[in-house]
C-alpha positions as CSV (number, residue, x, y, z in Angstrom):
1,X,-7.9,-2.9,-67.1
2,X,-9.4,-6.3,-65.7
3,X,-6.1,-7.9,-64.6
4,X,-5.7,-4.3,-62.7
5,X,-9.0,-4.4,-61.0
6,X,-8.7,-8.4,-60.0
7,X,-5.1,-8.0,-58.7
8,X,-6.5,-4.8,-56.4
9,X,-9.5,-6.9,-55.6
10,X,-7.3,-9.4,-54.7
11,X,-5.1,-7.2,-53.0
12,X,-8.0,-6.1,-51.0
13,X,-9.6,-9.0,-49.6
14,X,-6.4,-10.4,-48.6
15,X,-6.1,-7.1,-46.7
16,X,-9.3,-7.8,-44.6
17,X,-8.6,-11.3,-44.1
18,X,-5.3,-10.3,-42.7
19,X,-7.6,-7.7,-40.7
20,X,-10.0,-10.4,-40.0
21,X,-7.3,-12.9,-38.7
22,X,-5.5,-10.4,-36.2
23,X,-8.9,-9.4,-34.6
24,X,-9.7,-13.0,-34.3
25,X,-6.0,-13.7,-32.6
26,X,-6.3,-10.8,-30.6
27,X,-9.7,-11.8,-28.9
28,X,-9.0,-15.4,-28.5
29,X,-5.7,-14.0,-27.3
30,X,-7.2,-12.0,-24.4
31,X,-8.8,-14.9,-23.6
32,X,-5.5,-17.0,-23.5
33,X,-4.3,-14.3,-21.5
34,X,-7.1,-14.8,-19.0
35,X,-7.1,-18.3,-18.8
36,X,-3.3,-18.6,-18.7
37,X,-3.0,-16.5,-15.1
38,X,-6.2,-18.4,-13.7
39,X,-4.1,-21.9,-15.0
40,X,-0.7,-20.6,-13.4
41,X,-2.7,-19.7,-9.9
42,X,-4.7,-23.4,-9.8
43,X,-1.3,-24.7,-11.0
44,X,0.2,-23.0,-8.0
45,X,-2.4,-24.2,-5.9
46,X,-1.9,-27.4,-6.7
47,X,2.2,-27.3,-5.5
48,X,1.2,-25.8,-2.3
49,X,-1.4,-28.0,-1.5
50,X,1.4,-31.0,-2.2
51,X,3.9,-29.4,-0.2
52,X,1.4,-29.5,2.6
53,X,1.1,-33.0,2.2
54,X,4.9,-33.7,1.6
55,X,5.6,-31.9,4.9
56,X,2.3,-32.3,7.4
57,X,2.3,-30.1,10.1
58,X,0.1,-29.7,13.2
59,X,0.7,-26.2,13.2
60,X,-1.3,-24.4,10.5
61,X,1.0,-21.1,11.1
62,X,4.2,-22.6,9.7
63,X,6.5,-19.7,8.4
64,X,6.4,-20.3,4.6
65,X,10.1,-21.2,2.6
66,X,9.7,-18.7,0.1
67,X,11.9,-17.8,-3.1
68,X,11.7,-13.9,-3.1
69,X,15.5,-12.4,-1.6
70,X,13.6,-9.8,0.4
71,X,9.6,-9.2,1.1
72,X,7.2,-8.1,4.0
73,X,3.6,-8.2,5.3
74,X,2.6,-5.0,5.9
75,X,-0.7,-3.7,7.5
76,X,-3.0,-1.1,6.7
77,X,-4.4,0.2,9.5
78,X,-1.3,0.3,12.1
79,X,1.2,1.8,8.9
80,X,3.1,-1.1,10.6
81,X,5.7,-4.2,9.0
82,X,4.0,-7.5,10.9
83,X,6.3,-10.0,9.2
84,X,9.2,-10.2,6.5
85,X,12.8,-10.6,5.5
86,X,15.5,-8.2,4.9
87,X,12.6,-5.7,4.4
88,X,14.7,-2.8,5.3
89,X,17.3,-3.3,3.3
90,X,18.0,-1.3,0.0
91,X,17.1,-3.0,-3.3
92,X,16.2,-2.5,-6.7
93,X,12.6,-2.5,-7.6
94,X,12.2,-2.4,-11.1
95,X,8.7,-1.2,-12.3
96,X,7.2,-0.7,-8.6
97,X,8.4,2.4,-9.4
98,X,5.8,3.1,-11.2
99,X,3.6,3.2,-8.0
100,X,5.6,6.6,-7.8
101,X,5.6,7.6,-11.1
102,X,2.1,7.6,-11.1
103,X,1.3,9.3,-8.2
104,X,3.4,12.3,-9.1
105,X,1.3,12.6,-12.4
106,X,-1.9,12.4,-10.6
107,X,-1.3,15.1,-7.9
108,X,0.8,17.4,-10.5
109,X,-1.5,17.3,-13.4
110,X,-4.8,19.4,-13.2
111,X,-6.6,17.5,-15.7
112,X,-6.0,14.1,-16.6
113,X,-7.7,14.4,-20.5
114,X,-4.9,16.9,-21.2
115,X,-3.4,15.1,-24.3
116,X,0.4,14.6,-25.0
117,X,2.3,14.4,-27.7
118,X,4.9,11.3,-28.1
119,X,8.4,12.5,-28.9
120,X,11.1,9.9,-30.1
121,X,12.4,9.8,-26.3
122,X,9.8,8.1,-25.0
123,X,8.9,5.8,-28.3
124,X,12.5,5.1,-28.4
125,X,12.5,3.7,-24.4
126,X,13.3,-0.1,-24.0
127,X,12.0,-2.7,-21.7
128,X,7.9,-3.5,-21.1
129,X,6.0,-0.9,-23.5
130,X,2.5,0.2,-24.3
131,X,4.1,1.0,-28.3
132,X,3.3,4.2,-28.8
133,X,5.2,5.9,-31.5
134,X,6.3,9.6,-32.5
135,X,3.9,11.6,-32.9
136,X,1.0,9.6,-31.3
137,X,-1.9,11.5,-29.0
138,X,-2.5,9.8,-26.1
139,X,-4.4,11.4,-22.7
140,X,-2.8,11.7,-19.7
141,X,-5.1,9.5,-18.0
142,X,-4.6,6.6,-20.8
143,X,-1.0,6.8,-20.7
144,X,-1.4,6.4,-16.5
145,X,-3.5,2.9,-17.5
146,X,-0.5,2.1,-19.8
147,X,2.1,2.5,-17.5
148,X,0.5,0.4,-14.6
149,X,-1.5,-1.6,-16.3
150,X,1.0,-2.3,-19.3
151,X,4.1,-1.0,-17.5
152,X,4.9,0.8,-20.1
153,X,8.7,2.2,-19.9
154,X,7.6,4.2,-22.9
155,X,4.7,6.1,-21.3
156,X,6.5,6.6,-18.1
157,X,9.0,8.9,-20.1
158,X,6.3,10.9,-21.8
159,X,4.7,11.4,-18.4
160,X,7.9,12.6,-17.0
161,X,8.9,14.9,-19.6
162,X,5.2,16.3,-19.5
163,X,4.8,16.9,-15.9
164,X,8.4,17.4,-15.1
165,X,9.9,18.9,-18.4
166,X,12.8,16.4,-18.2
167,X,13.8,12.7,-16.7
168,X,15.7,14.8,-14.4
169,X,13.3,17.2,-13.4
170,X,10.3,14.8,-12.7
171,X,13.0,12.5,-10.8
172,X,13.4,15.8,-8.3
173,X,9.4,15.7,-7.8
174,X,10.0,11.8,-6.9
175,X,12.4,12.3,-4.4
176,X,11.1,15.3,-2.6
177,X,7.4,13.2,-3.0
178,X,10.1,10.7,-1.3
179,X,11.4,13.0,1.6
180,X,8.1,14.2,2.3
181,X,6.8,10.7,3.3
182,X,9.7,9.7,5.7
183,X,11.2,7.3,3.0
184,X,14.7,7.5,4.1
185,X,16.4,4.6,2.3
186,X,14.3,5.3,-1.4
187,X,15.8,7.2,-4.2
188,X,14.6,7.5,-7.7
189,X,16.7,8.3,-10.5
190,X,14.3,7.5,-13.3
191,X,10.2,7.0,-13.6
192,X,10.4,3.5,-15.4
193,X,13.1,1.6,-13.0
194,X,15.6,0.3,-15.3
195,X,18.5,-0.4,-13.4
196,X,20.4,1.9,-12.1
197,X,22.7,1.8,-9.1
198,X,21.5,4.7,-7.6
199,X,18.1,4.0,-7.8
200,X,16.6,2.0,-5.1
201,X,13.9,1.2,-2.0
202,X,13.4,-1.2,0.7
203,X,10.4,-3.6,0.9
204,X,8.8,-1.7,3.5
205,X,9.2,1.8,2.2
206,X,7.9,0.6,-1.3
207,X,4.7,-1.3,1.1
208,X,4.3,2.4,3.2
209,X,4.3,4.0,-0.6
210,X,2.2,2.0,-2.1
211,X,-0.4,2.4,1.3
212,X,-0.2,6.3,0.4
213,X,-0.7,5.6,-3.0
214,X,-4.1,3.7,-2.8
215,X,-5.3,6.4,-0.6
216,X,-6.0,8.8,-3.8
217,X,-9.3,7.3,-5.6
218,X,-7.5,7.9,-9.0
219,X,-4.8,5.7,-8.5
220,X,-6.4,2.8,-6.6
221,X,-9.1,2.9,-9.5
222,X,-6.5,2.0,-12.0
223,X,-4.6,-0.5,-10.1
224,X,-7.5,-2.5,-10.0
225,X,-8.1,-2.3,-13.5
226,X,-8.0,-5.7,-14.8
227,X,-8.8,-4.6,-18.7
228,X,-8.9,-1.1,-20.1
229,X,-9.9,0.4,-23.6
230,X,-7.6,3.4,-23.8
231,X,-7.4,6.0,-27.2
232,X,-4.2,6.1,-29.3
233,X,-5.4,9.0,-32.2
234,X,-8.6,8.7,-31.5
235,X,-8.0,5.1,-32.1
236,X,-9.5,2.4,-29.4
237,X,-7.3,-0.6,-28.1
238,X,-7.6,-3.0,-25.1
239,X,-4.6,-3.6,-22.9
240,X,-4.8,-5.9,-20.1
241,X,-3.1,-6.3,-16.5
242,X,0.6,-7.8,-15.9
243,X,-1.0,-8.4,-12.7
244,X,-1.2,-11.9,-12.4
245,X,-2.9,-12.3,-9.2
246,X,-5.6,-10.1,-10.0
247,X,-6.2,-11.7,-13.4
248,X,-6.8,-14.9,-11.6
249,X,-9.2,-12.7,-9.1
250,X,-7.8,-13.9,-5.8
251,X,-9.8,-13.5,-3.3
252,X,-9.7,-10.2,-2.2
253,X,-6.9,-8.7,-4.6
254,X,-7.2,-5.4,-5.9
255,X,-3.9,-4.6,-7.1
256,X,-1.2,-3.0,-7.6
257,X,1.9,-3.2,-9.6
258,X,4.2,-6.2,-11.4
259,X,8.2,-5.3,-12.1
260,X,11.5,-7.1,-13.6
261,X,14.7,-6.7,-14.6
262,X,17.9,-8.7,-14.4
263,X,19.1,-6.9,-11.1
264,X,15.9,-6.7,-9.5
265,X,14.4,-9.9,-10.5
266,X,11.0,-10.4,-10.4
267,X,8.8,-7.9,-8.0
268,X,5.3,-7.6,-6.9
269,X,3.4,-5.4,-4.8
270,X,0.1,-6.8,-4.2
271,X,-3.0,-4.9,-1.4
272,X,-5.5,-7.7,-0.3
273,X,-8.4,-6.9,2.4
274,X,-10.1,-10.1,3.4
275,X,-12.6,-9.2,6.3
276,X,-11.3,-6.7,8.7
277,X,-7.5,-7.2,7.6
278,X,-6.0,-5.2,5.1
279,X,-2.6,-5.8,3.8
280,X,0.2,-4.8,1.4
281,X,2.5,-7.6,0.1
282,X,6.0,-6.8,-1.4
283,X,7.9,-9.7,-2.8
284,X,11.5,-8.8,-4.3
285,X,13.7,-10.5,-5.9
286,X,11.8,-13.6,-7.2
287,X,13.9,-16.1,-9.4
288,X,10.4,-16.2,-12.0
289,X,6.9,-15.1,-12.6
290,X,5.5,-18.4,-11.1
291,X,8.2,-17.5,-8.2
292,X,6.9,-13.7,-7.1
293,X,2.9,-15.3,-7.5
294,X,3.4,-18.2,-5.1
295,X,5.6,-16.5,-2.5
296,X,2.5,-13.9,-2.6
297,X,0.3,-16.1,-2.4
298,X,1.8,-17.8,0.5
299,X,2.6,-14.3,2.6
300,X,-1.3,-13.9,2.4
301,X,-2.3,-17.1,3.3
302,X,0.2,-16.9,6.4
303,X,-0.9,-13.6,7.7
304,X,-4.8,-14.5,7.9
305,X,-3.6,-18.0,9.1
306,X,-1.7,-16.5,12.0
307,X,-2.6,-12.7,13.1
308,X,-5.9,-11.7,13.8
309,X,-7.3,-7.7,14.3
310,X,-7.4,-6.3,17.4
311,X,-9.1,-3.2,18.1
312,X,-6.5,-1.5,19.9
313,X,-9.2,1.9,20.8
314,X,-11.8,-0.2,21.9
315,X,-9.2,-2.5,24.0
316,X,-7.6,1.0,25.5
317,X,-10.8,2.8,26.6
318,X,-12.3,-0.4,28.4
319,X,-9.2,-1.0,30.7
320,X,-8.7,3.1,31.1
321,X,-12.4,2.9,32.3
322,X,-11.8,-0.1,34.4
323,X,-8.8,1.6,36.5
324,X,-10.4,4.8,36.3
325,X,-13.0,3.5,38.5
326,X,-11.0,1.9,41.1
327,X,-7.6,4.1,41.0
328,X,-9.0,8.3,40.4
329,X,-9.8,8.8,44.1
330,X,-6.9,7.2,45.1
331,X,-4.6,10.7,43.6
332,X,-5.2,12.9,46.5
333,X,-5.5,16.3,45.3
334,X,-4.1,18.7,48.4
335,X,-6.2,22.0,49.0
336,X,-8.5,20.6,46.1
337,X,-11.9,22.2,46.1
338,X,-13.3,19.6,43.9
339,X,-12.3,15.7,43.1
340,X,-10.3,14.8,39.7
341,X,-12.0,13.6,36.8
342,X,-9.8,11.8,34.6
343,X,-9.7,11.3,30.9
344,X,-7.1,10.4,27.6
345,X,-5.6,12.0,24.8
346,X,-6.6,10.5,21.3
347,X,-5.6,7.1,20.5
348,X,-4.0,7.1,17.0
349,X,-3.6,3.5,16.3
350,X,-7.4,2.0,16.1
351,X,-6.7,-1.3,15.1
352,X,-3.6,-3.9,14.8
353,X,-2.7,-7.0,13.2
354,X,-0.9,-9.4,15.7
355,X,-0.7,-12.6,16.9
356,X,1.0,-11.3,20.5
357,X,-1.4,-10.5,23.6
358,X,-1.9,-6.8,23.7
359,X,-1.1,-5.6,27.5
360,X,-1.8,-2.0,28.8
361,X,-0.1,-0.8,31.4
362,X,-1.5,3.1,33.1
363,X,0.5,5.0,35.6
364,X,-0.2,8.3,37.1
365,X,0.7,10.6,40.0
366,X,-0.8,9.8,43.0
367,X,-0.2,13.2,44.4
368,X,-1.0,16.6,43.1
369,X,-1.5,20.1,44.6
370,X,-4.5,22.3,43.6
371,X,-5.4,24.4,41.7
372,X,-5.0,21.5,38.5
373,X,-6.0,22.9,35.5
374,X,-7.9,21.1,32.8
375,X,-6.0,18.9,30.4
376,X,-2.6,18.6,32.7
377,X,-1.1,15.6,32.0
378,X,-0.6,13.3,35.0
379,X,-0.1,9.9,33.9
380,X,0.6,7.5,31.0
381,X,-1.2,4.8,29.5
382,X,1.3,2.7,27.3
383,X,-0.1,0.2,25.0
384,X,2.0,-3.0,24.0
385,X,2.3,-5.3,21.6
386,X,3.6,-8.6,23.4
387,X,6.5,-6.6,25.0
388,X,6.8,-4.3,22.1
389,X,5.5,-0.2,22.8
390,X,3.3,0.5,19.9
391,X,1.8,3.9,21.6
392,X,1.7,6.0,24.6
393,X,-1.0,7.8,25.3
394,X,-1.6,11.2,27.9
395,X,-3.6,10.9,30.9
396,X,-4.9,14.0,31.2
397,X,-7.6,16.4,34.0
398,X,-10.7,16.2,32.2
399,X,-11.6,19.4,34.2
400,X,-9.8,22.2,36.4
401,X,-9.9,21.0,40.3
402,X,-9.8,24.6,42.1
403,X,-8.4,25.4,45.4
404,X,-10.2,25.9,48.4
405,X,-10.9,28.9,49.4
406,X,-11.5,30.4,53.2
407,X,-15.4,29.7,53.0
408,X,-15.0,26.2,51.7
409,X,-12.9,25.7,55.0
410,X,-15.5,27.1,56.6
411,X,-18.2,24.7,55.3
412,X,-15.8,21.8,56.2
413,X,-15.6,23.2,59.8
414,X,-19.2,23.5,60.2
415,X,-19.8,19.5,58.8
416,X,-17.3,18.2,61.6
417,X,-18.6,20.0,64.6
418,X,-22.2,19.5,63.9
C-alpha cells in the first residue's frame, strides 16, 4: 500500500512539474515572441539604414527596390491607389482572405457570444491553426480573434459552416459581399485561402477591402489586437498576433492581416495613419517573413517621404469663390429680372494624397435666357491631380433669376428718361 501511494505521489508531482514547466515556457515564450518581432524590425532597420549609406542619394524620395511581386499604397480618404506595382493584376492572397471571412461573420451573425460547436471538418483543416478539436465550444467572437489574430484555417471553416451552412454556401456570401463593393477581378472559393486556382484578388481590390473592413468598429478592434485571452470550454488561453509590424508597434500601425502559402508567398496588409495621412499597404508575393516586413516598411516610409495631404474641398471652394467674384456678372442673363447667384454641387473627395500640383479649372455659360431656375447647372468646375481628372463638380443657380415682366420695363424706362 506504501509503494502504491509513493509511486502516485510521485506520479503526481511530476505531473505539476510538467504543468509548472509548460506555464513557465509559455510566458517566457510570449515574451520571446515579443522580443523576436521588435529584434526582426531594429534588425531591418538596421539594413535599410546601410543601404542608404551603400547608395547616398540627394533625393530623399527614391522609389524603394522592393522584393514583394505585386503591392500598392493606397489612401484612405480619396479610396484612391497613389503608388504600386502590378496592383491590378490577379493574384493569390493566402490568408488576406480572412479580411473577408471576417467581415461576413460580423455583419451576418446577430450576436457574436453565440457559441459553436467544432465538427471534425474544421479540426481536421491544415495550414496556420488556432487547435481546436471536435467537440470544443468556442464563441463566435473568439473564434473571429483566432482567425485574424492566429489565422486560424481551422476556425475559418467553423465560421463558415456556421454562418453559411457549408464552404460553399458562405463562399456565395463572399462573392456577392465581393460584387457588392465593385471588386471586379476578386473571387473567393474558400474562407481560409489555401490555394486554389480560382481563388484570387488584386492588390488594390484586397487594399479597397480591407478600407471597408476597418470601417465596422468590430473588426478594426480585433485587427489591432496585439494579445487576446479567448475561452476554449470555458477554458482561458492567450494567443498572440502573426502581425509582425504591429508586434514591434510601428509607429502608427494598427493592423491588419499576415498570409502565406507556397503560391502566394508571403502577404501583408498593413493600415498606418501618421498625422493627417492614412494609408493601406498590400505587399504580395514576398520571397520571406523578413521580405513582406521590410518592403512594408519601406512603402510607408516612401509615401510620408514623398506625398503630402491636400485638402482638395478647402482648395475647391477658395478658387470657386475667387472666380465667382470676378466672372458671375460677366454671364449675361437676357430678360433676367434679377442677377445670377452662383454656387456648387457637393465635393465628394475632401482630401488627397499627392505629390502633383492640384489645378482647377471652372467653365460656365456665358449666356443664358431668363426665367433660370434654381439649381440649373451651367458650368463645370473640374479638379486635377497634375493632369489627371480626379472629380468634376456642377456649377449650379443658387436661386431662380425670373423674367421681366411689363412693369419692370417700365421701371427701367422711367430710370433712363429721368
Amino acid at each position: 500500500m506504501r509503494k502504491f501511494l509513493n509511486k502516485q505521489l510521485k506520479i503526481l508531482l511530476t505531473i505539476i512539474i510538467i504543468i509548472s514547466l509548460i506555464s513557465t515556457y509559455s510566458l517566457a515564450n510570449t515574451q520571446d515572441d515579443e522580443d523576436d518581432e521588435k529584434i526582426l524590425y531594429q534588425n531591418i532597420l538596421t539594413e535599410l539604414e546601410n543601404e542608404k549609406n551603400v547608395t547616398p542619394t540627394s533625393n530623399n524620395t527614391q522609389k524603394p527596390t522592393l522584393n514583394s511581386r505585386r503591392y500598392v499604397i493606397f489612401d484612405r480618404n480619396s479610396k484612391t491607389a497613389i503608388y504600386g506595382k502590378d496592383e491590378n493584376k490577379q493574384t493569390a492572397m493566402a490568408s488576406t482572405t480572412k479580411i473577408m471571412t471576417a467581415m461576413i461573420v460580423i455583419e451576418n451573425c446577430k450576436d457574436l457570444n453565440e457559441v459553436v460547436t467544432i465538427d471534425a471538418k474544421a479540426a481536421r483543416t491544415g495550414g496556420s491553426t488556432l487547435g481546436i478539436s471536435v467537440g470544443d465550444k468556442i464563441s463566435v467572437n473568439d473564434l473571429l480573434y483566432g482567425l485574424m489574430l492566429r489565422s486560424g484555417n481551422d476556425t475559418a471553416v467553423a465560421l463558415a459552416e456556421y454562418i453559411g451552412g457549408s464552404i460553399e454556401g458562405f463562399a456565395k456570401l463572399m462573392n456577392e459581399k465581393a460584387v457588392s463593393l465593385g471588386l471586379e477581378n476578386t473571387k473567393f472559393v474558400t474562407p481560409h485561402g489555401l490555394d486554389n486556382p480560382n481563388h484570387y484578388t488584386t492588390a488594390f481590390e484586397l487594399a479597397k477591402l480591407t478600407d471597408y473592413a476597418l470601417g465596422n468598429k468590430t473588426f478594426a478592434n480585433i485587427v489591432k489586437t496585439q494579445y487576446k485571452t479567448i475561452s476554449i470550454n470555458g477554458n482561458s488561453r492567450e494567443i498572440k498576433n502573426t502581425n509582425e509590424l504591429l508586434l514591434a508597434n510601428v509607429e502608427g500601425v494598427y493592423g491588419v492581416k499576415t498570409g502565406f502559402t507556397n503560391n502566394a508567398g508571403r502577404c501583408l496588409v498593413t493600415a498606418v495613419k501618421r498625422s493627417d495621412m492614412d494609408l493601406i499597404i498590400v505587399v504580395l508575393g514576398a520571397d520571406t517573413r523578413k521580405d513582406r516586413a521590410k518592403d512594408s516598411i519601406k512603402l510607408i516610409d516612401y509615401a510620408y517621404k514623398t506625398y503630402r495631404t491636400e485638402n482638395i474641398e478647402e482648395i475647391a471652394k477658395r478658387e470657386f469663390t475667387s472666380w465667382n467674384e470676378v466672372n458671375k456678372n460677366r454671364i449675361y442673363i437676357n430678360k433676367g429680372r434679377n442677377g445670377i447667384e452662383l454656387e456648387t454641387s457637393e465635393i465628394k473627395i475632401k482630401k488627397i494624397i499627392t505629390d502633383k500640383t492640384i489645378n482647377i479649372e471652372i467653365n460656365t455659360l456665358n449666356y443664358l435666357e431668363a426665367p433660370v431656375e434654381k439649381g440649373r447647372k451651367i458650368g463645370t468646375m473640374v479638379i486635377k491631380n497634375g493632369e489627371e481628372i480626379i472629380e468634376e463638380i456642377d456649377i449650379v443657380t443658387a436661386k431662380t433669376v425670373e423674367r421681366r415682366g411689363i412693369i419692370d420695363y417700365f421701371y427701367i424706362f422711367a430710370k433712363l428718361t429721368r
